[in-house]
C-alpha positions in Angstrom: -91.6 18.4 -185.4 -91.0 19.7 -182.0 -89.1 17.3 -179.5 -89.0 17.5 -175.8 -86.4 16.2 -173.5 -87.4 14.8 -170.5 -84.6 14.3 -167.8 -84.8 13.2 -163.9 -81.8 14.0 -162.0 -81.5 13.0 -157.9 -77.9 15.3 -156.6 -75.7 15.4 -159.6 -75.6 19.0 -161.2 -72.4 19.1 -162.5 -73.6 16.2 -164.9 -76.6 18.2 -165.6 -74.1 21.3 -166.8 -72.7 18.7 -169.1 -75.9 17.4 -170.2 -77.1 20.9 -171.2 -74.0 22.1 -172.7 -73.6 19.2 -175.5 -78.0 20.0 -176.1 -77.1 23.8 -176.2 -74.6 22.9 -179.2 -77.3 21.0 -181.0 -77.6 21.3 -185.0 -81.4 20.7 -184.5 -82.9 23.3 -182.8 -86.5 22.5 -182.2 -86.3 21.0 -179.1 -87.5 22.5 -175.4 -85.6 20.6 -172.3 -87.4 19.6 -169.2 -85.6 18.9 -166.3 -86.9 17.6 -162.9 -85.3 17.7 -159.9 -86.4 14.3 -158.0 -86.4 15.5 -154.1 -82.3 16.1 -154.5 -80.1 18.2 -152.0 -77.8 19.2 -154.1 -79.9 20.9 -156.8 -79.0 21.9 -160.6 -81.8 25.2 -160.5 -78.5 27.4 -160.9 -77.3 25.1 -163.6 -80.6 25.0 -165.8 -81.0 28.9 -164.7 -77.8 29.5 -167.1 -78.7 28.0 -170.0 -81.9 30.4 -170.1 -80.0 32.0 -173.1 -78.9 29.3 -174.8 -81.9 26.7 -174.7 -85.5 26.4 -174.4 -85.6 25.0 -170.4 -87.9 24.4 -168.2 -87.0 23.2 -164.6 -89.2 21.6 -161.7 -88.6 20.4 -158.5 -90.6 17.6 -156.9 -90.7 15.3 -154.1 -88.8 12.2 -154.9 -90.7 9.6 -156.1 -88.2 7.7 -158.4 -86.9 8.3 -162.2 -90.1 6.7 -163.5 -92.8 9.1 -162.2 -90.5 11.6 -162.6 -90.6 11.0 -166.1 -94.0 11.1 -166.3 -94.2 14.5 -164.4 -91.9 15.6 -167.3 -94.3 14.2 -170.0 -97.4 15.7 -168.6 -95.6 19.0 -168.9 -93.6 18.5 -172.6 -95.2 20.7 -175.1 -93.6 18.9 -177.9 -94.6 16.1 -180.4 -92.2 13.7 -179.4 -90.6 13.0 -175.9 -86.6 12.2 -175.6 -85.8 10.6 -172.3 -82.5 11.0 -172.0 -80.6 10.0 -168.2 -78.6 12.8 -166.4 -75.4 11.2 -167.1 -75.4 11.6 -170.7 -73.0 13.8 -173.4 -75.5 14.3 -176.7 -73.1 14.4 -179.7 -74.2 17.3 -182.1 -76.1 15.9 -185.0 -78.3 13.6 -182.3 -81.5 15.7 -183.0 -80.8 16.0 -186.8 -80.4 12.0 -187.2 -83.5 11.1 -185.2 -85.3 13.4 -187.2 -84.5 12.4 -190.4 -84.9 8.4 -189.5 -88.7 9.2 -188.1 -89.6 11.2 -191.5 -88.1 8.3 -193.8 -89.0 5.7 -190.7 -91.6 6.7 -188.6 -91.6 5.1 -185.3 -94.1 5.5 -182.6 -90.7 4.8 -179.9 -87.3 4.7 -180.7 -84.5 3.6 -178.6 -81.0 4.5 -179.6 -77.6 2.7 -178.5 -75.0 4.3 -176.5 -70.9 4.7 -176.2 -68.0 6.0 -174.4 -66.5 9.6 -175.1 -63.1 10.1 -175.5 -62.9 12.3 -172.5 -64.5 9.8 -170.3 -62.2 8.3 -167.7 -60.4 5.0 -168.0 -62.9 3.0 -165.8 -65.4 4.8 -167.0 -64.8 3.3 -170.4 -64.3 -0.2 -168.9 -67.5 0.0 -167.5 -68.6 0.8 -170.9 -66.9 -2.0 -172.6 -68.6 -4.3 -170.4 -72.3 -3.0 -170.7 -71.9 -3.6 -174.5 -69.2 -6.0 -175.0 -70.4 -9.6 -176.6 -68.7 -11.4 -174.3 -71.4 -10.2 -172.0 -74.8 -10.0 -171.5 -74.6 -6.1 -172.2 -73.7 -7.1 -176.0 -77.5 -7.3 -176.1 -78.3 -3.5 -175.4 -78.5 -1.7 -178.5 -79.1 -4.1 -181.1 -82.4 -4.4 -183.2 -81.9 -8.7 -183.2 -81.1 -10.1 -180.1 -80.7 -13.2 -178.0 -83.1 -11.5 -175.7 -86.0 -11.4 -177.6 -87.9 -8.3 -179.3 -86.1 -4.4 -179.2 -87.1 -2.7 -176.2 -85.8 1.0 -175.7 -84.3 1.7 -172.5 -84.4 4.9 -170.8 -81.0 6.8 -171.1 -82.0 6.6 -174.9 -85.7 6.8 -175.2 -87.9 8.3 -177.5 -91.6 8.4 -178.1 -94.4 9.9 -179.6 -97.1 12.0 -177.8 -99.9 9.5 -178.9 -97.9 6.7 -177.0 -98.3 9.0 -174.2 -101.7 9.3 -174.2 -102.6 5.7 -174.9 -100.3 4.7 -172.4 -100.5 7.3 -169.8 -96.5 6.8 -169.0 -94.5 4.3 -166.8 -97.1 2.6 -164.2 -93.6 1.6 -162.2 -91.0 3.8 -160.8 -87.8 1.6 -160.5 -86.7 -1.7 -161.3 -87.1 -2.2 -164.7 -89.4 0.1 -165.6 -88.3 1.6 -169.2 -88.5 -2.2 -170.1 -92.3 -3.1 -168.9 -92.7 0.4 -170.8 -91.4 -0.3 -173.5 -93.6 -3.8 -173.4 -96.8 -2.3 -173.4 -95.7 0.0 -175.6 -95.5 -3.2 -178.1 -98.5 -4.7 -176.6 -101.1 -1.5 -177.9 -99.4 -2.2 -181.3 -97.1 1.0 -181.8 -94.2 0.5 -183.8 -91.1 0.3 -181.8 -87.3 0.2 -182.7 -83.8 1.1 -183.0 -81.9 3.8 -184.9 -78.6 2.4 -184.4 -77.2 6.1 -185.4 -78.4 7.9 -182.7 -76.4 7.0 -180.1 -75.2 8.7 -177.0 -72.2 9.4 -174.9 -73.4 7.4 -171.1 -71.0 7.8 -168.4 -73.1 5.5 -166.3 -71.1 4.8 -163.1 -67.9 6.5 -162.4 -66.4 3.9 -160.0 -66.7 -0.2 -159.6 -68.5 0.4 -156.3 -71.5 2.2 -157.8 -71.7 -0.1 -161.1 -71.6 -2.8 -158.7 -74.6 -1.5 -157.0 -76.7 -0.2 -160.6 -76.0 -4.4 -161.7 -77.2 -5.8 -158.5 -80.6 -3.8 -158.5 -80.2 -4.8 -162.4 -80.6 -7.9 -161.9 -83.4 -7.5 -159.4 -85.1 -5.8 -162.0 -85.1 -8.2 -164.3 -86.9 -10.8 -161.8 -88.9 -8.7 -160.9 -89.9 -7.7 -164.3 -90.4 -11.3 -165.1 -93.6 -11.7 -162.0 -95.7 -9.5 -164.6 -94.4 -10.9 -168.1 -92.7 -14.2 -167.9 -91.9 -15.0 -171.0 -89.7 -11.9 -171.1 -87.4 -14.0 -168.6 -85.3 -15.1 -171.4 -82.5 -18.3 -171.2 -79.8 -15.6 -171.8 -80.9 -13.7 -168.5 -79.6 -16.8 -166.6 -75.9 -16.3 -167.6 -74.9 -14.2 -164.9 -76.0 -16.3 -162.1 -74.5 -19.7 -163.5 -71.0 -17.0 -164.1 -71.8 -15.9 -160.3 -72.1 -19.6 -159.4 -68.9 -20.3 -161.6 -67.3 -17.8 -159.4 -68.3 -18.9 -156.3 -67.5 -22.9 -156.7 -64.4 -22.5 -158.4 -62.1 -22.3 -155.4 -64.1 -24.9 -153.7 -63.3 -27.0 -156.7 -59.8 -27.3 -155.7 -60.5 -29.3 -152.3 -63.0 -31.5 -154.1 -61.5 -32.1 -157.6 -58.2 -31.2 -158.7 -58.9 -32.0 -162.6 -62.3 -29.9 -162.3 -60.8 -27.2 -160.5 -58.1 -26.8 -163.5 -60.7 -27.1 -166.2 -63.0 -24.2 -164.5 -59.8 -21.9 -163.6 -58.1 -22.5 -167.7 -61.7 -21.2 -168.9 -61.7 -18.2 -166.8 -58.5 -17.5 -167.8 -59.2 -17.9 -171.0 -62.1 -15.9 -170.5 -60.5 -13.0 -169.0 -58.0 -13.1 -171.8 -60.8 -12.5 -174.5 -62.1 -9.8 -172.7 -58.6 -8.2 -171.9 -57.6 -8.4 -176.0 -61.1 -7.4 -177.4 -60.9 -3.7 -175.1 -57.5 -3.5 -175.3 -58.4 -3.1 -179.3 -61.6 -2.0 -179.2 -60.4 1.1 -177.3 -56.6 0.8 -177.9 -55.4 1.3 -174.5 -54.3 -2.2 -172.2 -55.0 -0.2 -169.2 -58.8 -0.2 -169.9 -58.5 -3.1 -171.3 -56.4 -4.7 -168.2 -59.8 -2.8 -166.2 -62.4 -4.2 -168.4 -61.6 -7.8 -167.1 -62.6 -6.3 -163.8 -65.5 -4.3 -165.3 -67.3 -7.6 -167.0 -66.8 -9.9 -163.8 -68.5 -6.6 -161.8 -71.3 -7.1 -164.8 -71.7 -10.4 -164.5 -71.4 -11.1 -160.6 -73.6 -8.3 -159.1 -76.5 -9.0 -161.4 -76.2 -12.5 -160.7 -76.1 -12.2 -157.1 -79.3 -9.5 -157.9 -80.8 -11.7 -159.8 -80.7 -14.9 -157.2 -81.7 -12.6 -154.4 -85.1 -11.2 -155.9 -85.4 -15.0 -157.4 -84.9 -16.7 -155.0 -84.9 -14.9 -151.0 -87.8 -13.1 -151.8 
């Protein structure tokens, strides 16, 4: 089977050079990459132009429309039997190929979403960042899991796999941002293709490389999700709430201590106990206290700006 990898990148080439490097040292090599180039300034055609020898690529530039469309630029073009989307920020470890296709021949799924983790050589907050989009003592312990408090498995876009019949009987993403891998992977569900995880085939996601830009990617997470929940909603699950009663939490707190003293203790003791979780489980998870000291920082980011998303979509628009 032959599997295309569909990839939209807006101004980050050096990523890209990344990207391509870890699918150039692939131990599966049927596989063509497609990368397109959503209206960016900085462009990767130099990049992509020197892995010519080293992989079968294919690059297009476009008008920016958003990673959605672009994707489905990139699926109108694949030649393959099955479509990867994989995001821009990604490190593919080796055997990624191999495992995916071995689980579809024993496990065939029409879509298959994978989980994803930090590499070694990713930076300190970098790895805090991805402690808190996967850690259980957030609502990220809910990505990557084929059982969770948020209802039925739906593949998201950094690890994304499908076949070319859901393609065709889909015709691609119908939105361009906010949320659109999950009301994909929805009517995905909904035509009756089956959907869901191979927990081995995971990826290496840097995500954001600085608090400032995760807190802007959770904000317009949690926008997402609202506005994911106007077309489906009972996909707006009680679990999607957390962050705003944590945001709410964090807001009242301090007022607490003007209006009750005893309540004001009781809400301060369980953040701190809170923080102290958080601060042990990363310290061990990836045995360093800095990133651990960070991931405290990383979580209440998490939490916080898709909470204040959330409200905002909810309730100001």
């Amino acid at each position: 089977m032959k599997y295309s990898v569909i990839t939209p990148v807006y101004n980050r080439p050096e990523e890209v050079r990344e990207l391509l490097e870890s699918l150039s040292k692939q131990t599966f090599k049927n596989l063509e990459v497609i990368i397109i180039e959503d209206g960016s300034t900085l462009k990767c055609e130099e990049v992509c132009a020197s892995f010519q020898s080293k992989l079968d690529i294919k690059y297009f530039y476009k008008p920016n429309s958003g990673q959605g469309f672009s994707r489905n630029y990139g699926f109108e073009r694949a030649t393959g039997d099955y479509f990867v989307q994989l995001d821009s920020d990604a490190i593919i470890p080796e055997r990624y190929f191999e495992i995916v296709d071995n689980s579809l021949k024993i496990n065939w799924l029409d879509a298959y979403g994978g989980p994803d983790a930090a590499h070694e050589s990713f930076t300190d907050i970098q790895k805090a960042i991805n402690y808190a989009m996967t850690s259980v003592f957030t609502t990220g312990g809910i990505r990557g899991k084929k059982n969770n408090a948020g209802g039925q498995f739906h593949p998201r876009s950094f690890n994304f796999g499908i076949s070319r019949k859901v393609w065709e009987a889909t015709g691609g993403y119908t939105m361009t941002r906010m949320a659109e891998d999950i009301e994909f992977s929805i009517r995905i569900l909904s035509k009756g293709f089956k959907v869901g995880l191979i927990e081995e085939a995971f990826i290496y996601h840097k995500r954001r490389t600085d608090f400032g830009q995760f807190f802007k990617q959770l904000h317009f997470f949690g926008r997402g999700r609202i506005n994911l929940s106007r077309m489906f909603p009972s996909e707006l699950k009680l679990v999607h709430f957390f962050p705003m009663v944590f945001t709410l939490g964090v807001i009242i707190t301090p007022l607490l201590f003007f209006i009750s003293k005893p309540l004001f203790f009781i809400a301060a003791s369980l953040f701190a106990i809170y923080k102290l979780l958080i601060f042990a489980d990363s310290s061990i998870q990836n045995k360093s206290i800095k990133v651990g000291f960070l991931s405290i920082f990383a979580c209440f980011i998490q939490l916080f700006a898709y909470g204040m998303g959330f409200m905002q979509e909810k309730f100001l628009k």
